[in-house]
C-alpha positions as a Markdown table, in Angstrom:
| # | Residue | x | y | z |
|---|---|---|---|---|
| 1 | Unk | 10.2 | 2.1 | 24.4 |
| 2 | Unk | 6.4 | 1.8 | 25.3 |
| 3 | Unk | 3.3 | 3.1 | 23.3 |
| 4 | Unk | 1.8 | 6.2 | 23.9 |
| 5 | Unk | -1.2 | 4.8 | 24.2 |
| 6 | Unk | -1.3 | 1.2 | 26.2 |
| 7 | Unk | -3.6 | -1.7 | 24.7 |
| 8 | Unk | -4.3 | 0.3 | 21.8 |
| 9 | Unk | -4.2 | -2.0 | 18.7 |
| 10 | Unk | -2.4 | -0.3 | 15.5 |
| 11 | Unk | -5.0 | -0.7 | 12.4 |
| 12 | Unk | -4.7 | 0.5 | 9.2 |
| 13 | Unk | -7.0 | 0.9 | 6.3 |
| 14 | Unk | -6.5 | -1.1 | 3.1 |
| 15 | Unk | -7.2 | 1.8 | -0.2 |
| 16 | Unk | -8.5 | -1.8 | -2.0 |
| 17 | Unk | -11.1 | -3.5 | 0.0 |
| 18 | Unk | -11.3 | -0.7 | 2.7 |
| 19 | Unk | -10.8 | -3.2 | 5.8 |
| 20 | Unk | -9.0 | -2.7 | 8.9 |
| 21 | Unk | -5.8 | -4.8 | 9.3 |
| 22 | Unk | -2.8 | -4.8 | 11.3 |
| 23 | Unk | 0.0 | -3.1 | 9.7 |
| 24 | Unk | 2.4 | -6.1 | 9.6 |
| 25 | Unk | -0.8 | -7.9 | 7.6 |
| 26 | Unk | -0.3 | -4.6 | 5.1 |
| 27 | Unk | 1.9 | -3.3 | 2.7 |
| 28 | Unk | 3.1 | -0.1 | 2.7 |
| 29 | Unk | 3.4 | 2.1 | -0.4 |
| 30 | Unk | 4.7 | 5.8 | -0.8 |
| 31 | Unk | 5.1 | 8.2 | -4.0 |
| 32 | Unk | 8.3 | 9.2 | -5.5 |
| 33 | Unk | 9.3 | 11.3 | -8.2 |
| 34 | Unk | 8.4 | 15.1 | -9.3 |
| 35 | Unk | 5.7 | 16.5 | -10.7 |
| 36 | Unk | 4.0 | 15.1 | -13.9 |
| 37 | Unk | 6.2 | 11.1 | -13.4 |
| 38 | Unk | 4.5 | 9.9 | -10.0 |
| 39 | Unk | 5.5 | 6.5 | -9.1 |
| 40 | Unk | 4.3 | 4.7 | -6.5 |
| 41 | Unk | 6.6 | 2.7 | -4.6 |
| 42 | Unk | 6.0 | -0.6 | -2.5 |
| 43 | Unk | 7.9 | -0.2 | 1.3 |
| 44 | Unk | 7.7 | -3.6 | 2.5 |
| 45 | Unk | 9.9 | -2.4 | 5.4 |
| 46 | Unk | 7.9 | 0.7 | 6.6 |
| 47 | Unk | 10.8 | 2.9 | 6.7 |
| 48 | Unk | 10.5 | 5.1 | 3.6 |
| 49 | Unk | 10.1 | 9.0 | 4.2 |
| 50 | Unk | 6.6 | 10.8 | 2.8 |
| 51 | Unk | 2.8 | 10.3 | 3.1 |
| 52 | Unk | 2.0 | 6.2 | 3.0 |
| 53 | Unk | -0.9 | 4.4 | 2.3 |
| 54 | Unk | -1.7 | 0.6 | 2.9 |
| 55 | Unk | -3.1 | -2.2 | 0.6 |
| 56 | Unk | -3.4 | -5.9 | 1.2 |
| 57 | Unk | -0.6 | -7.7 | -0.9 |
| 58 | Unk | -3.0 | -9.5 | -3.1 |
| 59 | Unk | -4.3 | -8.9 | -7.1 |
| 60 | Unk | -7.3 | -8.5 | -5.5 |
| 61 | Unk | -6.5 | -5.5 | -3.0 |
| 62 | Unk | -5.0 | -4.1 | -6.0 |
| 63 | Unk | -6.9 | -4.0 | -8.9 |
| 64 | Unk | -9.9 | -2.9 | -6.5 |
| 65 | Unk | -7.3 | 0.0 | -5.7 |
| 66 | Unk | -7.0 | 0.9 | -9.1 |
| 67 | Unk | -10.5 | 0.5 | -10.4 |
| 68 | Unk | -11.7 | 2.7 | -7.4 |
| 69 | Unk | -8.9 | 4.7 | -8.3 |
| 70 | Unk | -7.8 | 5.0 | -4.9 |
| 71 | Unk | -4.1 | 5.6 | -5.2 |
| 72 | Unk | -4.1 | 9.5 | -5.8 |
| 73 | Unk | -6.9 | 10.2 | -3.3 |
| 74 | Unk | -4.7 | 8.2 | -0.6 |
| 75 | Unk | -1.5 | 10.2 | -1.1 |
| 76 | Unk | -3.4 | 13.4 | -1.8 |
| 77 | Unk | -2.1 | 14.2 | -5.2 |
| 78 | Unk | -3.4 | 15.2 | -8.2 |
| 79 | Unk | -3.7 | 13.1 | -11.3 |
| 80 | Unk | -2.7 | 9.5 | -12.2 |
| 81 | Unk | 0.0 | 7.4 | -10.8 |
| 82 | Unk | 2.5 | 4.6 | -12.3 |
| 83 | Unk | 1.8 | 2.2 | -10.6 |
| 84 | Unk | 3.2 | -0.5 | -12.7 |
| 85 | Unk | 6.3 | -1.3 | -10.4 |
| 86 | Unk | 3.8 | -1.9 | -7.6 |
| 87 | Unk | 2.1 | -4.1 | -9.9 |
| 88 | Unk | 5.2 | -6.6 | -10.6 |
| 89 | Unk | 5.8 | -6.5 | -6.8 |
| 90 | Unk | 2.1 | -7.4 | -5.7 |
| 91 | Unk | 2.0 | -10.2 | -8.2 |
| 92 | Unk | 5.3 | -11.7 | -7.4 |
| 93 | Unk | 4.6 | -11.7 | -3.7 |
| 94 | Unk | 0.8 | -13.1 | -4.4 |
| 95 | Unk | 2.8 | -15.9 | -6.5 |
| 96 | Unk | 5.0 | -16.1 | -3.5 |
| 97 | Unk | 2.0 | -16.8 | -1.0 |
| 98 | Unk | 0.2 | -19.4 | -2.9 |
| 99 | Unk | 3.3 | -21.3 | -3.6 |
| 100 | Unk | 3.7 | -21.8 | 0.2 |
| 101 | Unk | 0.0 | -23.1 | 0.9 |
């Protein structure tokens, strides 16, 4: 399978600090639930179904995220979002990557 477009580099904006990564460099996030219980979701694997958005992995990326409150204007829905799963997930893997240094 070859891209549609040759030596065009994939880059995708992060909804925290609002720079342009790779998408493997990224995680993925999408929303889940019905109206009134939004959740967003972390999709490590880029495979979920729906409207994503893209954050760096880090508490930085994150709390920027939520302070800007970036999270409902990057899925286009109204009102807030729980985003405490994502949370858990984005400082586990943060504890994950300094660990390994």
């Amino acid at each position: 399978m070859t891209d549609a477009r040759p030596g065009k580099v994939q880059e995708r904006t992060c909804i925290g600090c609002r720079k342009r990564s790779s998408p493997v460099d990224l995680l993925r996030m999408t929303v889940s639930g019905g109206p009134g219980s939004l959740t967003v979701l972390p999709d490590p694997a880029h495979r979920a179904p729906g409207r994503g958005a893209h954050l760096h992995p880090t508490t930085e990326c994150f709390e920027l995220a939520v302070r800007r409150k970036a999270f409902p204007r990057a899925f286009k829905v109204p009102g807030p979002l729980d985003v405490t799963g994502l949370r858990e997930y984005v400082a586990h893997r943060d504890n994950q990557d300094v660990r390994t240094i």
